[in-house]
KEKE-3310 file (N, C-alpha, C; in steps of 0.2 Angstrom, whole numbers, plus 5000, padded with zeros to 4 digits):
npx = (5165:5163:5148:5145:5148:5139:5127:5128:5131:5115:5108:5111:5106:5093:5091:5093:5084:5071:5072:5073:5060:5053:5056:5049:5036:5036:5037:5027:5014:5020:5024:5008:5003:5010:5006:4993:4992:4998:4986:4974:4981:4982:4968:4964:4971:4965:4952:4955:4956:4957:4945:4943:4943:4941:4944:4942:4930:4916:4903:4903:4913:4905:4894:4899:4904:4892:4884:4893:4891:4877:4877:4885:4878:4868:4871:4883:4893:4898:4893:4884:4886:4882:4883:4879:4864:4855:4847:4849:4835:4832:4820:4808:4797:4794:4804:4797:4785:4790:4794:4785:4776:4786:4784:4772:4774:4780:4772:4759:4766:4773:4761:4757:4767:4766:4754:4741:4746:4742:4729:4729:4720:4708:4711:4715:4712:4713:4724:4732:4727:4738:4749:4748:4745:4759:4768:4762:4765:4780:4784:4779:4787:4799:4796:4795:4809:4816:4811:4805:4818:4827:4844:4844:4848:4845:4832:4827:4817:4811:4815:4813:4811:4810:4820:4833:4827:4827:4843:4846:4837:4843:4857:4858:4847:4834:4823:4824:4814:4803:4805:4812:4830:4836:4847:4857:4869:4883:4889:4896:4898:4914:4921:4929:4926:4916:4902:4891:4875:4864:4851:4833:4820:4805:4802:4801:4811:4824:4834:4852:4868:4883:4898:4910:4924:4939:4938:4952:4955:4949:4954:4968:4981:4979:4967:4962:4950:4947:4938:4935:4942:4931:4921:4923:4922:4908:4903:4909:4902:4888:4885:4887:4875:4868:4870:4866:4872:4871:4873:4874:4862:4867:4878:4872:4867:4876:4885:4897:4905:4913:4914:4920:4936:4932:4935:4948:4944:4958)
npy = (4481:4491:4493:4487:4498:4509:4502:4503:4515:4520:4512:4520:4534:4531:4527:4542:4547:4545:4544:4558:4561:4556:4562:4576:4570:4569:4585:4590:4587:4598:4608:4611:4610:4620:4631:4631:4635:4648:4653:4652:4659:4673:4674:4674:4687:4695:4695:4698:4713:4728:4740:4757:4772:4791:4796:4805:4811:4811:4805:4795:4786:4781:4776:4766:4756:4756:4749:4737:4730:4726:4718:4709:4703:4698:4688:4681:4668:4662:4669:4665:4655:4644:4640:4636:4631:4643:4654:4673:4686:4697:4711:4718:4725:4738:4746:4745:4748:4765:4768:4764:4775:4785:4784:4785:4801:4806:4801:4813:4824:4823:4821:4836:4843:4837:4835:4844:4857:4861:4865:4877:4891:4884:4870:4873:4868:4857:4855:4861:4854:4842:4847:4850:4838:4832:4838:4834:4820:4821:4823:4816:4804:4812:4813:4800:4796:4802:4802:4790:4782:4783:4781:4768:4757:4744:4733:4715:4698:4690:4672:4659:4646:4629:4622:4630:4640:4630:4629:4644:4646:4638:4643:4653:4666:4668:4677:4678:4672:4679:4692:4705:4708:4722:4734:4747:4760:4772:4786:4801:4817:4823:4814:4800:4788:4773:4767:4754:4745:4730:4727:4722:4720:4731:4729:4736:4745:4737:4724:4725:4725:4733:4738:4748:4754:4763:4773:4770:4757:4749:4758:4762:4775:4780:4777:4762:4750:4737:4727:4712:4713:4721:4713:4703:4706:4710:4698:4692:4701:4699:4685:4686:4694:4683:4674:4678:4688:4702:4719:4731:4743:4755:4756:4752:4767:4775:4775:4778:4782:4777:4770:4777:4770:4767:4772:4763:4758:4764)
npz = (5003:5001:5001:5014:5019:5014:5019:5033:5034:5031:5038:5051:5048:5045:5060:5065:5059:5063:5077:5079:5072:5084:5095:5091:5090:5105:5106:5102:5110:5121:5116:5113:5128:5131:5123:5127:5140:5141:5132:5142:5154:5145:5147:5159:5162:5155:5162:5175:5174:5181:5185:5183:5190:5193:5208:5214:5209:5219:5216:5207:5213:5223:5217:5208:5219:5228:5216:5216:5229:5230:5217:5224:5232:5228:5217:5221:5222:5234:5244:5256:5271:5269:5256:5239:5243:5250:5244:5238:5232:5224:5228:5216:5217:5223:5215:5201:5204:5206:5194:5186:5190:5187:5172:5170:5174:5164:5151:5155:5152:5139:5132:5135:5129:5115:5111:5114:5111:5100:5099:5107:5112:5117:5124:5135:5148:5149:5148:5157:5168:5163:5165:5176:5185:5181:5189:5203:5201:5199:5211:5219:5218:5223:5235:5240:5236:5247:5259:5262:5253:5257:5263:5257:5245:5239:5240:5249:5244:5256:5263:5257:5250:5258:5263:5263:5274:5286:5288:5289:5302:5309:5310:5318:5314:5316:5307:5293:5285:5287:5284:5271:5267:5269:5262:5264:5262:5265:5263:5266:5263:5257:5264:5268:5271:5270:5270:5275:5278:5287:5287:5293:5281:5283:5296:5310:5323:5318:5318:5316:5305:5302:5294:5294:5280:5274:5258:5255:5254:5244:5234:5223:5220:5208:5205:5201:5206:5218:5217:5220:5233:5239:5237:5247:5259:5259:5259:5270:5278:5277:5280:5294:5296:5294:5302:5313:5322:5326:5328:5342:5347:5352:5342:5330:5326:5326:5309:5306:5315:5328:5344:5360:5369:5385:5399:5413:5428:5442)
capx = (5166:5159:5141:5143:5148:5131:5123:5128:5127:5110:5104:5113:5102:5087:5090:5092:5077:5067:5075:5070:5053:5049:5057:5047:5030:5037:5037:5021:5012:5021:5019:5001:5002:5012:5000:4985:4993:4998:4981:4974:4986:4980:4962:4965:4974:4959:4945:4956:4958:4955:4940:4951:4939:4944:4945:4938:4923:4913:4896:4906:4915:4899:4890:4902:4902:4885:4883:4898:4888:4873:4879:4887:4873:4864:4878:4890:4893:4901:4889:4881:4890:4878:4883:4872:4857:4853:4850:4844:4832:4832:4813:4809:4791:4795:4807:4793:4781:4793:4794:4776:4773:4787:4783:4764:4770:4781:4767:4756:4772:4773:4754:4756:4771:4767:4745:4739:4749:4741:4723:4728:4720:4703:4712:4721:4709:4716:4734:4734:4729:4743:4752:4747:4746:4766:4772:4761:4768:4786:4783:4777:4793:4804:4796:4797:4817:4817:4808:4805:4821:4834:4850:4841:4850:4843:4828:4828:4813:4812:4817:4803:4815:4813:4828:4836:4826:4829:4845:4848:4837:4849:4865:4856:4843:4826:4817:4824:4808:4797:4809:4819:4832:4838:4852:4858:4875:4883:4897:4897:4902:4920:4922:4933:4924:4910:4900:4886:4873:4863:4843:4828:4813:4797:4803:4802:4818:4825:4843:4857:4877:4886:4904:4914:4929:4940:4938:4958:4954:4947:4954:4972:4982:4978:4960:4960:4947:4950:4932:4935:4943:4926:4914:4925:4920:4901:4903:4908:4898:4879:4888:4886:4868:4863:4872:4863:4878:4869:4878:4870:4858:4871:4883:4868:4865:4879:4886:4903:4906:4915:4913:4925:4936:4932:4944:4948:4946:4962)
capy = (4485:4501:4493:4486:4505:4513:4499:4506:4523:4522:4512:4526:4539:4531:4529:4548:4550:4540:4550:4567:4562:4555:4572:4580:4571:4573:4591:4592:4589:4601:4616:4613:4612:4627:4636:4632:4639:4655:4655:4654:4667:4680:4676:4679:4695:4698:4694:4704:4719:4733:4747:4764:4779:4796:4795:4815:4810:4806:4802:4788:4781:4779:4772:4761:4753:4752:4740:4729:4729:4724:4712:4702:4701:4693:4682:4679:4659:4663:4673:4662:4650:4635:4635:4638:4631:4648:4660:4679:4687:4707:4713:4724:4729:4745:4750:4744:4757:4772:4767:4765:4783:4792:4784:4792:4808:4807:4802:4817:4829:4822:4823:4842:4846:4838:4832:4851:4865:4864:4869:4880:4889:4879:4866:4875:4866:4850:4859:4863:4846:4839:4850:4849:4830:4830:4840:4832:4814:4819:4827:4811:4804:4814:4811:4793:4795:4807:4799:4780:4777:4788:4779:4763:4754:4737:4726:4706:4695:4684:4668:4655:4637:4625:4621:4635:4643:4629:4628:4650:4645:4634:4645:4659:4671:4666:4679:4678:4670:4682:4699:4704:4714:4732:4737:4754:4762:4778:4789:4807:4820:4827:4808:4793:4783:4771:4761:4748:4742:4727:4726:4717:4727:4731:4728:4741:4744:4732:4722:4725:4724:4735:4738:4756:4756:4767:4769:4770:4751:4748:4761:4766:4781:4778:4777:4758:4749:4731:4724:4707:4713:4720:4708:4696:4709:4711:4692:4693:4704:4695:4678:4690:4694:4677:4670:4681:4691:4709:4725:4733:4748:4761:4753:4754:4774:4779:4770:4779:4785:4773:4769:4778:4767:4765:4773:4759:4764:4762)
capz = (5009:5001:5001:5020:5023:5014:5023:5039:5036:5027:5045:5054:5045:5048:5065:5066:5058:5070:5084:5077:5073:5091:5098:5087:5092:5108:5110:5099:5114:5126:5114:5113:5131:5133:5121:5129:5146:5138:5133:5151:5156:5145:5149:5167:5165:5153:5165:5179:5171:5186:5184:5185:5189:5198:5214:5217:5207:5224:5213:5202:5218:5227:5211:5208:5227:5229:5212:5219:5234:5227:5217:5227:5237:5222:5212:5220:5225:5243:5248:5261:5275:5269:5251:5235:5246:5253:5238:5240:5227:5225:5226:5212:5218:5224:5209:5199:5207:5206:5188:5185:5193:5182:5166:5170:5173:5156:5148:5155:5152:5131:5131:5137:5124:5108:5109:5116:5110:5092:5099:5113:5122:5120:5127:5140:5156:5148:5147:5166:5169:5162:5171:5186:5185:5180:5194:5207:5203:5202:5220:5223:5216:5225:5244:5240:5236:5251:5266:5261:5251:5259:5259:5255:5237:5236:5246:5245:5246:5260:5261:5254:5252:5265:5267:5265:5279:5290:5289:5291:5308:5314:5311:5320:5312:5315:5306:5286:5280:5286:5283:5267:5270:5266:5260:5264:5261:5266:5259:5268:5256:5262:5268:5265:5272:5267:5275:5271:5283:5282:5291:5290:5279:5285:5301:5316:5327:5316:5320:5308:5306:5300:5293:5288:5277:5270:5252:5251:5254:5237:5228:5224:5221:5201:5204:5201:5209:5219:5216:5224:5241:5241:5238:5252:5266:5258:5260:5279:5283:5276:5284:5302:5298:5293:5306:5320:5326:5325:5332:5347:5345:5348:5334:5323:5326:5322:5306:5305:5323:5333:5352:5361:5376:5392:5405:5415:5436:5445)
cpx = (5162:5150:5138:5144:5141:5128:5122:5127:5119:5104:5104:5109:5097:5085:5090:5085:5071:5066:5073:5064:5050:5050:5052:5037:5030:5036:5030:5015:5012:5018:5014:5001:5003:5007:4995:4987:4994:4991:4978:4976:4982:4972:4959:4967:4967:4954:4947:4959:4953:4948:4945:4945:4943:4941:4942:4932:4917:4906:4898:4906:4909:4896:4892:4902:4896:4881:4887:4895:4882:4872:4881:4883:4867:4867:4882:4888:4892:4899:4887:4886:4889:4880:4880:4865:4852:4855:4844:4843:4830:4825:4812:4803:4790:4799:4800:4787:4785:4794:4789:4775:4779:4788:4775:4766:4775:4777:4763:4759:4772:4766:4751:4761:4768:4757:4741:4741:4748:4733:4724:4728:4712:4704:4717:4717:4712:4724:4736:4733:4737:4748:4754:4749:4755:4770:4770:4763:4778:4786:4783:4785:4799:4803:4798:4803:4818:4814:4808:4814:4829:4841:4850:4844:4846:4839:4827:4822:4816:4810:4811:4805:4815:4818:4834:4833:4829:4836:4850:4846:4842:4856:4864:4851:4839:4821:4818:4819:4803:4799:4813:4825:4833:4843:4855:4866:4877:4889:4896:4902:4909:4923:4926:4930:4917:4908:4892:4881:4867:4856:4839:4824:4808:4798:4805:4807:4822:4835:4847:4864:4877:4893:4906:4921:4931:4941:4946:4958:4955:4950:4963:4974:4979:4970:4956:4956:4946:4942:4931:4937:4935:4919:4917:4922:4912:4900:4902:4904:4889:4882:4886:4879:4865:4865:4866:4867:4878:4876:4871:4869:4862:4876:4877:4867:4867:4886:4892:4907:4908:4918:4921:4929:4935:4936:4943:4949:4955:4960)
cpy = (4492:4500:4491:4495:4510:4510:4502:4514:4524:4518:4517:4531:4537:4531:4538:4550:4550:4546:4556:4569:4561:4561:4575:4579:4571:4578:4593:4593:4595:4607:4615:4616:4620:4633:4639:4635:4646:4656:4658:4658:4673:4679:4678:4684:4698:4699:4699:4713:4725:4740:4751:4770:4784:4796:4803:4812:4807:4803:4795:4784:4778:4775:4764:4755:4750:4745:4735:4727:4725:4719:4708:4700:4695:4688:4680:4672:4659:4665:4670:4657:4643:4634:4641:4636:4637:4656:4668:4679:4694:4706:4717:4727:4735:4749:4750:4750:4763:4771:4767:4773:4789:4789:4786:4797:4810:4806:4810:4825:4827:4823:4832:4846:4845:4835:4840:4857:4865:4868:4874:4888:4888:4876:4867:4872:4861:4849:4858:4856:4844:4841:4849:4841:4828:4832:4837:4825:4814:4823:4822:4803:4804:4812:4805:4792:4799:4804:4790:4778:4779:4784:4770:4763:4748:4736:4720:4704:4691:4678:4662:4647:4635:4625:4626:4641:4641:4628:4636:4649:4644:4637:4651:4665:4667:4672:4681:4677:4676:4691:4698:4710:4719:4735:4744:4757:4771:4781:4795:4811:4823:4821:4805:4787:4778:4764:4757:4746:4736:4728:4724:4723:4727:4731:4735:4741:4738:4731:4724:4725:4731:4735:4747:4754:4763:4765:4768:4761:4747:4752:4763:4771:4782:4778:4766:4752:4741:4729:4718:4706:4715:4718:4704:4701:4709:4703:4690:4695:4701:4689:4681:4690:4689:4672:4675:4687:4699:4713:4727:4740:4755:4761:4756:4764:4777:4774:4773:4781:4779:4775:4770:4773:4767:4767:4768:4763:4761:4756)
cpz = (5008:5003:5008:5022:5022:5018:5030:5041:5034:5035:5050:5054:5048:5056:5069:5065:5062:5074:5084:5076:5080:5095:5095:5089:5099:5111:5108:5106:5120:5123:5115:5122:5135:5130:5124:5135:5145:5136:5140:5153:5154:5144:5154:5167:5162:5157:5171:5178:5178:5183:5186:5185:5194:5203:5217:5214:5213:5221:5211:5208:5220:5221:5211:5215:5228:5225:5215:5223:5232:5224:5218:5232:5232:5220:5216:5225:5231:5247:5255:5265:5271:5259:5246:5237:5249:5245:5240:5233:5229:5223:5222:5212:5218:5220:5204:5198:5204:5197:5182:5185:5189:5174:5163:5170:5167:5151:5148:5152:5141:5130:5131:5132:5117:5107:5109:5113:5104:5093:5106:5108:5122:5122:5132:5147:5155:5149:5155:5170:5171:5168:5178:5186:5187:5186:5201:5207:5203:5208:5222:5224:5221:5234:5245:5241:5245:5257:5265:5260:5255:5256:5258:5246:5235:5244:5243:5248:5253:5258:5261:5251:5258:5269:5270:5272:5284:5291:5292:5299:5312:5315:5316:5319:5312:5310:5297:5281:5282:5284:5277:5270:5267:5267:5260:5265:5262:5265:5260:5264:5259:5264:5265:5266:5271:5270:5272:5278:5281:5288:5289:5288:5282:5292:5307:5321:5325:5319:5316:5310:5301:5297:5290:5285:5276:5262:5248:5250:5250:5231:5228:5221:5213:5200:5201:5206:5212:5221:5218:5230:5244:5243:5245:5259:5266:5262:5268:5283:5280:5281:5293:5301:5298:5299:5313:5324:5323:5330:5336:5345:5345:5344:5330:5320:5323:5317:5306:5310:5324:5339:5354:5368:5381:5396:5413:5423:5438:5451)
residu = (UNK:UNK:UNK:UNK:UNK:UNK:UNK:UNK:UNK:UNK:UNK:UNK:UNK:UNK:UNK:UNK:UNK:UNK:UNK:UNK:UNK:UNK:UNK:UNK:UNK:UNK:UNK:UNK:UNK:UNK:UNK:UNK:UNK:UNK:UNK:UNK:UNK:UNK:UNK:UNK:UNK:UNK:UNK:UNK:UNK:UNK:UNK:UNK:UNK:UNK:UNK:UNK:UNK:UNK:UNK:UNK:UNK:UNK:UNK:UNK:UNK:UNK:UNK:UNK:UNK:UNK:UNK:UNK:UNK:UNK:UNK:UNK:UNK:UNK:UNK:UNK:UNK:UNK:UNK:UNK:UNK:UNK:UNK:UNK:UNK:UNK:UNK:UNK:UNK:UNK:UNK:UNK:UNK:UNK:UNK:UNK:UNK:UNK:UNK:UNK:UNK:UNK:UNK:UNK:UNK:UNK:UNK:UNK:UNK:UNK:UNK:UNK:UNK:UNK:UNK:UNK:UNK:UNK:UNK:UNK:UNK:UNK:UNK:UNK:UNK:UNK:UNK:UNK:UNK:UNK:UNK:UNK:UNK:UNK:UNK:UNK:UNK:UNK:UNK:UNK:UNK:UNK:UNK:UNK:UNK:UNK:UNK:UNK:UNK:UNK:UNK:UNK:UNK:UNK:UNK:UNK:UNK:UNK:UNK:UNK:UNK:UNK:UNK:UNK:UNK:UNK:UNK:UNK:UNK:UNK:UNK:UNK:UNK:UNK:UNK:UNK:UNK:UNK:UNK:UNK:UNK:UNK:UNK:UNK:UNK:UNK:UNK:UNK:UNK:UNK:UNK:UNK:UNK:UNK:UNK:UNK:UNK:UNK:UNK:UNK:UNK:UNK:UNK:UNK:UNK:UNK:UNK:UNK:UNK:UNK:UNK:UNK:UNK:UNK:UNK:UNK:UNK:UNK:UNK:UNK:UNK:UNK:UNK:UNK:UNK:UNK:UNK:UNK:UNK:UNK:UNK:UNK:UNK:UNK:UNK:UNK:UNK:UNK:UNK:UNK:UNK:UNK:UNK:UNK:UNK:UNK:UNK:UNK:UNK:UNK:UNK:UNK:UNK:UNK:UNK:UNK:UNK:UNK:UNK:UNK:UNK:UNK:UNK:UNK:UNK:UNK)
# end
């Protein structure tokens, strides 16, 4: 009797054993699972971590705006109706130049400090040069910023893929391939509000769309910055240019003024 009772407890046990093991390779899986999703979790929070600047600082804000803006006109996936078929490309010719003409007049400015000043003043016609030279290219510099680029942040090449041409035709804009556009954004000082406008380059009386926000929009009271509400309007609003669906010439004029109503006759 004793040895049929070890028998049965000594089966009894194993079956425990069994049992606790397959639980046990059972949950092995879920933990991992549950690990790997807590993973996930705090690499979404990590990746959604808000910008926070002050919200009085109007140079930051506007800074910061204008790169989102810019950006999303470059990278980002959504940007166009048609897809990744349709890519823009920021022009960098005209940065290039301005970049060109103030690393000459640094040049002529370190040549006028530390090349000259050990034989002067035999070399003072060479001195005045420099001089001169320095001040007349950042003059040149500054009319650039000052009449060319005003409130111009970013220009894009035109579009130069078949496909993607004909496929902007066909939604609306006929004139993408032969125009880039010009990015221009506006944040009046005293202001709230901010605005973006988008137009062909090179183009005389050209079309454009516009949009104003306010920056309480993107910003709250903390200074935290909702950097993807933004891109989803930058998004809307190229999707309108590229579709055709410009604003009419007195929209364009004035970008933060909006048209007063109509008083309707009796």
């Amino acid at each position: 009797i004793t040895t049929k009772a070890n028998i049965i407890q000594t089966s009894i046990m194993a079956k425990k054993n069994k049992k606790n093991e397959a639980e046990a390779v059972a949950t092995e899986p879920a933990k991992e699972e549950t690990e790997a999703n807590e993973e996930e979790e705090e690499e979404v929070e990590e990746e959604m971590e808000l910008l926070q600047v002050d919200v009085g600082d109007i140079i930051k804000v506007k800074q910061i705006l204008d790169e989102t803006v810019a950006g999303t006109l470059v990278s980002s996936e959504d940007l166009s109706a048609h897809g990744d078929k349709v890519q823009i490309e920021e022009e960098h010719r005209h940065d290039n130049i301005k970049l060109f003409l103030m690393a000459l007049a640094c040049t002529f400015a370190a040549t006028a400090q530390f090349g000259l000043t050990s034989d002067f003043p035999n070399n003072r016609l060479w001195l005045g040069v420099c001089c001169a030279s320095y001040f007349c290219l950042s003059g040149i510099l500054q009319l650039i910023t000052t009449f060319i680029d005003r409130d111009c942040i970013m220009m894009t090449k035109p579009l130069k893929d078949p496909e993607a041409i004909k496929l902007v035709k066909n939604g609306g804009n006929q004139e993408m391939d032969k125009y880039g556009i010009r990015v221009r954004t506006q944040f009046p000082r005293f202001s709230e509000f901010y605005t973006v406008i988008l137009q062909f380059q090179g183009k005389e009386k050209s079309e454009c769309v516009k949009e104003t926000w306010s920056v309480g929009q993107f910003f709250d009271v903390d200074g935290f910055f909702d950097e993807e509400g933004l891109m989803i309007e930058i998004e809307k609003l190229y999707q309108r240019f590229e579709a055709g669906k410009f604003d009419s010439e007195g929209e364009s004029e004035g970008a933060v003024t909006k048209s007063k109503p109509k008083n309707k006759k009796n």
